[in-house]
C-alpha positions as CSV (number, residue, x, y, z in Angstrom):
1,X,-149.4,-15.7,91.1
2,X,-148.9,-14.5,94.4
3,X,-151.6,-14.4,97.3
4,X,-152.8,-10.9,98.0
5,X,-154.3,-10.7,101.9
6,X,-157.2,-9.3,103.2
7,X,-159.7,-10.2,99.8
8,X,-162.9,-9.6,100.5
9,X,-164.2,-12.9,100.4
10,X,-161.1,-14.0,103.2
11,X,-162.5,-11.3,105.5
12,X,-166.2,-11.6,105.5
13,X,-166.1,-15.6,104.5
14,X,-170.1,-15.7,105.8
15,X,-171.3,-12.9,103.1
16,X,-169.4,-14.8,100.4
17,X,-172.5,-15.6,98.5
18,X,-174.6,-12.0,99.5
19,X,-171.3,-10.1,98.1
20,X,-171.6,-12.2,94.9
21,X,-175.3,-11.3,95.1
22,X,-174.9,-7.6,95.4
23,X,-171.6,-7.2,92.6
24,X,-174.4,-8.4,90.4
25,X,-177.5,-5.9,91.4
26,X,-176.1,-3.2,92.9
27,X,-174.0,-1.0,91.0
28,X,-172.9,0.9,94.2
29,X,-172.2,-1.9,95.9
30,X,-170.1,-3.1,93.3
31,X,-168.0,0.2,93.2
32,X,-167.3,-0.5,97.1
33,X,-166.2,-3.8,96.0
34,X,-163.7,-3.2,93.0
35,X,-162.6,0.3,95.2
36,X,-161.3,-2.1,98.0
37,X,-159.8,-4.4,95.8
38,X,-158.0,-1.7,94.6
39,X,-156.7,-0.5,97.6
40,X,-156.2,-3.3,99.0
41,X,-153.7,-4.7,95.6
42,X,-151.9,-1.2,96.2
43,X,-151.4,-2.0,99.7
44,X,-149.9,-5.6,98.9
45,X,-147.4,-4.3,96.2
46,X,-146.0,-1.5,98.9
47,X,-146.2,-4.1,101.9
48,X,-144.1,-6.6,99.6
49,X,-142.2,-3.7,97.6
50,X,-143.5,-4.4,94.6
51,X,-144.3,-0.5,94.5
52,X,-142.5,1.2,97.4
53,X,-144.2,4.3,99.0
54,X,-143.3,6.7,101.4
55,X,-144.6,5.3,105.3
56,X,-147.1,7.8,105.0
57,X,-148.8,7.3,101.9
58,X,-148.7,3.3,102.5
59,X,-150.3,4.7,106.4
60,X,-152.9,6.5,104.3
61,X,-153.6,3.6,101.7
62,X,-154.1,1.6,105.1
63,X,-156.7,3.9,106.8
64,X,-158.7,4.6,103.1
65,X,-158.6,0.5,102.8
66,X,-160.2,0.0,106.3
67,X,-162.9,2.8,105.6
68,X,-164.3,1.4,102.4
69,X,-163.9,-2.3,104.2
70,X,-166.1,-0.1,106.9
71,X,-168.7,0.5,104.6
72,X,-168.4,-2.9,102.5
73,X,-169.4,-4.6,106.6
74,X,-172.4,-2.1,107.3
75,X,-174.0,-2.4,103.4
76,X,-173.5,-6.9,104.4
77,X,-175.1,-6.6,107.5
78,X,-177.7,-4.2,107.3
């Protein structure tokens, strides 16, 4: 198995525990999680070319991955 960048736990390494936390008790939360894991294994197979995409679309994967990361940081911290 391959290593996929940017996880969640590999970006945010001090929430490790509150993430776990929060998949368990907060169903929103936990749609923000498995959304950016999504993204972020549809990034990976386009970056390695697993799943080619257009520059645009893997641009646009990009931006929508950083947004919900966005979100994933302000619902840690706040």
């Amino acid at each position: 198995m391959s290593h996929t960048p940017h996880e969640l736990a590999e970006e945010f390494p001090e929430f490790v525990e509150k993430m776990h936390e929060l998949k368990v008790s907060d169903a929103h939360f936990a749609k923000l999680a498995d959304e950016y894991h999504e993204l972020n294994r549809k990034v990976h197979r386009a970056e390695t070319n697993v799943e080619p995409r257009e520059e645009l679309a893997e641009v646009d994967l990009r931006k929508r991955r950083a947004a919900v990361k966005d979100e994933v940081y302000a619902y840690l911290t706040k």
